[in-house]
Backbone as CSV, one residue per row, in Angstrom:
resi,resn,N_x,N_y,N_z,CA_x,CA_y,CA_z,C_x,C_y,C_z
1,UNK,0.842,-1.168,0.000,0.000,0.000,0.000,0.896,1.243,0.000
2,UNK,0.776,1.769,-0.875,1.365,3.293,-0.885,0.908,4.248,-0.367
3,UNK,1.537,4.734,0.731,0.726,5.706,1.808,1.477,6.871,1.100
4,UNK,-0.222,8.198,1.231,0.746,9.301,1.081,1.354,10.181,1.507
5,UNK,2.953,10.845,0.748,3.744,11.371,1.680,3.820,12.560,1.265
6,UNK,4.582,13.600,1.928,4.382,15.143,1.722,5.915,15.343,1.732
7,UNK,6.435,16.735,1.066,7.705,17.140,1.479,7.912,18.455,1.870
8,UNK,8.530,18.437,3.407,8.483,19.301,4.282,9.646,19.775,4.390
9,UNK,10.259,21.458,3.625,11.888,21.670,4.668,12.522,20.728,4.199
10,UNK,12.149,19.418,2.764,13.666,18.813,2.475,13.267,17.541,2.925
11,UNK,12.216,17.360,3.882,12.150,15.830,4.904,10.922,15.163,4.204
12,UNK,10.934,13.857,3.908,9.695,13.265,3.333,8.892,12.866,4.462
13,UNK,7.471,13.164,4.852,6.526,12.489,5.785,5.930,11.581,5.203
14,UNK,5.253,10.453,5.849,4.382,9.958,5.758,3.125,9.973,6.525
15,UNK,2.043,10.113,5.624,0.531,10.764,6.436,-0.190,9.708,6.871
16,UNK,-0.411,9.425,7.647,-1.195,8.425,8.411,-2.388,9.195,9.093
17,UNK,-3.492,8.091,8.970,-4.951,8.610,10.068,-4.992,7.500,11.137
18,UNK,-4.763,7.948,11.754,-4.895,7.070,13.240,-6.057,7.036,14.025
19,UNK,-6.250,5.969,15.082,-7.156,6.141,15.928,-6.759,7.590,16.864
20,UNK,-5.761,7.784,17.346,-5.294,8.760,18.026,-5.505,9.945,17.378
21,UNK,-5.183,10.336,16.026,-5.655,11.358,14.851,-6.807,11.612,14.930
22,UNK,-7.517,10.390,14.819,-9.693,10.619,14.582,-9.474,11.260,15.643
23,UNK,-9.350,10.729,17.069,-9.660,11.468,18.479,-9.676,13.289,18.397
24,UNK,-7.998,13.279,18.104,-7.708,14.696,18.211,-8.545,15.730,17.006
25,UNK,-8.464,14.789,15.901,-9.563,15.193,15.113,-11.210,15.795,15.396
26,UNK,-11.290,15.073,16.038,-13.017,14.804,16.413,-13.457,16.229,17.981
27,UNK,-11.584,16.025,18.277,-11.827,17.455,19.448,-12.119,18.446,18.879
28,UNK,-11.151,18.962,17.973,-10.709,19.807,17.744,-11.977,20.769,16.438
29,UNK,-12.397,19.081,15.769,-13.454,19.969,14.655,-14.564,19.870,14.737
30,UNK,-15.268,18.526,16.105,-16.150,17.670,15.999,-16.133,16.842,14.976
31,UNK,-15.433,16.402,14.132,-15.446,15.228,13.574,-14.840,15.150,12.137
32,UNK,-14.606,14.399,11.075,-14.214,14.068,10.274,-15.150,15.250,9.090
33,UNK,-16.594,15.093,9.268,-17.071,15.547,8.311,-17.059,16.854,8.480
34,UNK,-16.917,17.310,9.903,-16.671,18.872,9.710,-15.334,19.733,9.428
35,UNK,-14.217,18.639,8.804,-12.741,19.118,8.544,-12.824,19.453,7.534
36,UNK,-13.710,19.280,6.718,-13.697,20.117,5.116,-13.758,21.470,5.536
37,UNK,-14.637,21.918,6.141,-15.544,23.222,6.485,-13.969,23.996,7.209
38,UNK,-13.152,23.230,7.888,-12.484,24.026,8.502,-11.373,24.303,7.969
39,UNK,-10.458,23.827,6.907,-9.701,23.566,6.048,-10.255,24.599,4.797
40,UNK,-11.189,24.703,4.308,-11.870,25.653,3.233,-12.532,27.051,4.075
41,UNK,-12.458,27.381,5.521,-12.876,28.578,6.023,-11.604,29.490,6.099
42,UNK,-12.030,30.269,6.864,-11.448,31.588,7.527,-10.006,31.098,7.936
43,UNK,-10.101,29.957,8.853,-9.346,29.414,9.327,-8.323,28.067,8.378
44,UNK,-8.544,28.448,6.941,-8.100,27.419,6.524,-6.596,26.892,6.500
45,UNK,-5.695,27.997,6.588,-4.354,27.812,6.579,-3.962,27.192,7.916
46,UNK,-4.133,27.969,9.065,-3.652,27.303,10.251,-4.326,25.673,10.466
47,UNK,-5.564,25.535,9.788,-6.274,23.994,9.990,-5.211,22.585,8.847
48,UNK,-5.246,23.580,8.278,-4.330,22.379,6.894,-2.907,22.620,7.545
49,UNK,-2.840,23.348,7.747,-1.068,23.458,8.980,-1.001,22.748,9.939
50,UNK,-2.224,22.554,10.778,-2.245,21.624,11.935,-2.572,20.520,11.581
51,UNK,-3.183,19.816,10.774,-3.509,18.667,10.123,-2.964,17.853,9.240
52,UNK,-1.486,19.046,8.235,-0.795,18.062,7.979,0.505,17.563,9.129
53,UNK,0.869,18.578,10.169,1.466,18.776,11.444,0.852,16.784,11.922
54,UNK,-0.617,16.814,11.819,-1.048,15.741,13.020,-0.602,14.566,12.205
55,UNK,-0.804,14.487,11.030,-0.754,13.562,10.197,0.656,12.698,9.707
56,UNK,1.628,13.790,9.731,2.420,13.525,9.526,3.183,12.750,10.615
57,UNK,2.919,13.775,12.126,3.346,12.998,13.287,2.832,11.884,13.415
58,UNK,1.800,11.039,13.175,1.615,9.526,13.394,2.771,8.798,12.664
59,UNK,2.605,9.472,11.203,3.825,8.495,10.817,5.018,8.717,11.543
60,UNK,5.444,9.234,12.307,6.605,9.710,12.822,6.937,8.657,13.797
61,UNK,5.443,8.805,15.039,5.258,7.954,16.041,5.298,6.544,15.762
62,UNK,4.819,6.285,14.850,4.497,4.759,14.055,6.018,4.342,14.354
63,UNK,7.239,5.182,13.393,8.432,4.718,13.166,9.013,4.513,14.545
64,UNK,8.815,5.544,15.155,9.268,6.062,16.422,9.218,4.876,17.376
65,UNK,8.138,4.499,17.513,7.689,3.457,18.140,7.969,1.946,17.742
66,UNK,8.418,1.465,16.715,8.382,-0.011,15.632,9.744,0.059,16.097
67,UNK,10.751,1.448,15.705,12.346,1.311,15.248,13.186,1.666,17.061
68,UNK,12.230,2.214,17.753,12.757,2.516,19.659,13.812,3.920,18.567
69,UNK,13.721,4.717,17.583,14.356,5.604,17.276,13.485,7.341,17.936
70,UNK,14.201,8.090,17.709,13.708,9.167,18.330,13.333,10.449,17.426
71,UNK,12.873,9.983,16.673,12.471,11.250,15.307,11.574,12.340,15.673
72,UNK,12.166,13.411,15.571,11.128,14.907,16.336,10.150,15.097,15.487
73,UNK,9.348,15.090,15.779,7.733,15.374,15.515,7.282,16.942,14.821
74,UNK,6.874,17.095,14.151,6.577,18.809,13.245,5.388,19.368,14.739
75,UNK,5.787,20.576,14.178,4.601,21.450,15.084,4.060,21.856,13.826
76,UNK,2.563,22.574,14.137,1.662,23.354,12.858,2.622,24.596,12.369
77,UNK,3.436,25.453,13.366,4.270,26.316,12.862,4.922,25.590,12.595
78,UNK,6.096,25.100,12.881,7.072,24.443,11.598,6.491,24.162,10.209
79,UNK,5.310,23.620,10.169,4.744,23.453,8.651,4.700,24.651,8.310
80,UNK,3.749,25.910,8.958,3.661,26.893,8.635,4.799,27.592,7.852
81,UNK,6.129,27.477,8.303,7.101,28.130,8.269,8.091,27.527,7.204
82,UNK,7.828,26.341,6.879,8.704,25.558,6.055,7.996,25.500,5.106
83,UNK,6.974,26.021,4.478,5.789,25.377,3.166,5.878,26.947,2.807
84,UNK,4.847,27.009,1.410,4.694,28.596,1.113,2.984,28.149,0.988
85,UNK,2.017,29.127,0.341,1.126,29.128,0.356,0.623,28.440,-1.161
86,UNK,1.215,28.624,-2.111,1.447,27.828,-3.343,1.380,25.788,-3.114
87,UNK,2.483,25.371,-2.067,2.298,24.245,-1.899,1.031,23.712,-0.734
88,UNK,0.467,24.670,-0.414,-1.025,24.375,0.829,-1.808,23.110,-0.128
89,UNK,-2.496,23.208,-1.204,-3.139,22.414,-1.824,-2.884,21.287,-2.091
90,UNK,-1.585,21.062,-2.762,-1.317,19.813,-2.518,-1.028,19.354,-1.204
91,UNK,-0.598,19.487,-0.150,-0.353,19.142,0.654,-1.749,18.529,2.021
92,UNK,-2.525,20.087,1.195,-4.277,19.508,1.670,-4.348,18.251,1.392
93,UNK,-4.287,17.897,-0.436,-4.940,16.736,-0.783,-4.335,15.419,-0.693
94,UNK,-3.536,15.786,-0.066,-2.584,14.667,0.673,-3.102,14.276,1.427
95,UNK,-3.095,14.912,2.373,-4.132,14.991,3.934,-5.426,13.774,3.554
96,UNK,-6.115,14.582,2.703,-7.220,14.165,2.198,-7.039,12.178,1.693
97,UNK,-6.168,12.680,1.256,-5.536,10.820,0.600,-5.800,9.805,1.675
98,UNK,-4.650,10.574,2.441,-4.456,9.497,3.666,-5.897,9.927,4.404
99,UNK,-6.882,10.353,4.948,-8.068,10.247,5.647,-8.801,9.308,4.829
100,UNK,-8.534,9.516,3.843,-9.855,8.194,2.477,-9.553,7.175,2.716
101,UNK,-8.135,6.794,2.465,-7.376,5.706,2.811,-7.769,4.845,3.672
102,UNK,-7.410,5.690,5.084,-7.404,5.298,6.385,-8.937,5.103,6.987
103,UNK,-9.663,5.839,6.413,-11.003,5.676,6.738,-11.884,4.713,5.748
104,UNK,-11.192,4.142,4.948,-12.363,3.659,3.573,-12.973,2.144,4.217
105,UNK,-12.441,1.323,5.094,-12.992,0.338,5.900,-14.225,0.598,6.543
106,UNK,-14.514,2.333,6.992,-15.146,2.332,7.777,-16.313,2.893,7.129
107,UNK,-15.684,3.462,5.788,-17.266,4.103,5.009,-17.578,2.874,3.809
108,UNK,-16.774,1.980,3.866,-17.726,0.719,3.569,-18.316,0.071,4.220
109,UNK,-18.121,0.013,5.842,-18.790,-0.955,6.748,-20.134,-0.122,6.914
110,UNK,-20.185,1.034,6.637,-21.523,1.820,7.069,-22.434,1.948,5.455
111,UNK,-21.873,2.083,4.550,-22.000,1.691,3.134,-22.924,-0.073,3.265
112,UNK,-22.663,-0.461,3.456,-22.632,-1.638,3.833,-24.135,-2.209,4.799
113,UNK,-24.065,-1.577,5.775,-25.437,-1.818,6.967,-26.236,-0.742,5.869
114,UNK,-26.223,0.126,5.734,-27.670,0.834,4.997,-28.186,0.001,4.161
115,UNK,-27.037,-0.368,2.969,-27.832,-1.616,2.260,-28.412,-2.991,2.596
116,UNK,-27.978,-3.526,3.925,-28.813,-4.600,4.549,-30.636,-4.149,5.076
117,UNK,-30.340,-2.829,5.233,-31.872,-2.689,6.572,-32.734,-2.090,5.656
């Protein structure tokens, strides 16, 4: 499976959606379906800053955790500060990749019960 990755400052991430991600996700926007809304508002730069920030850190943790290595984790400013506003979009639909990805088990299992009942 080819997960997708972003390039940050020179460093390749890999974007992962985690259970830990949905969580912080689900604080922060109330939920999955309301991250479009926040990513395309007022607030869209700092949300796609913090989201590829969260995303990227799972993969970080993932490694972090598998390899006992100690790889530092992005903050939303570091993205902020290392990206221009030109690369935001792709880097959104990155985001976006890995949430489809990571979530597509779960919008077939619900895909799935509507068509039984």
């Amino acid at each position: 499976m080819n997960r997708p990755k972003v390039k940050i400052g020179g460093t390749e991430y890999e974007l992962v959606l985690t259970t830990a991600a949905t969580k912080e996700i689900n604080d922060k926007f109330g939920g999955l379906s309301k991250l479009g809304d926040s990513i395309s508002g007022s607030e869209g730069i700092e949300a796609a800053c913090w989201l590829v920030a969260l995303l990227a850190n799972q993969g970080i943790r993932r490694r972090n955790l598998f390899s006992q290595t100690k790889e530092p984790e992005l903050t939303a400013e570091a993205v902020e500060i290392l990206t221009t506003p030109a690369e935001l979009p792709d880097l959104t639909m990155a985001c976006v990749d890995a949430i489809k990805m990571d979530s597509q088990r779960l919008v077939e299992s619900e895909e799935e019960l509507g068509s039984k009942n």
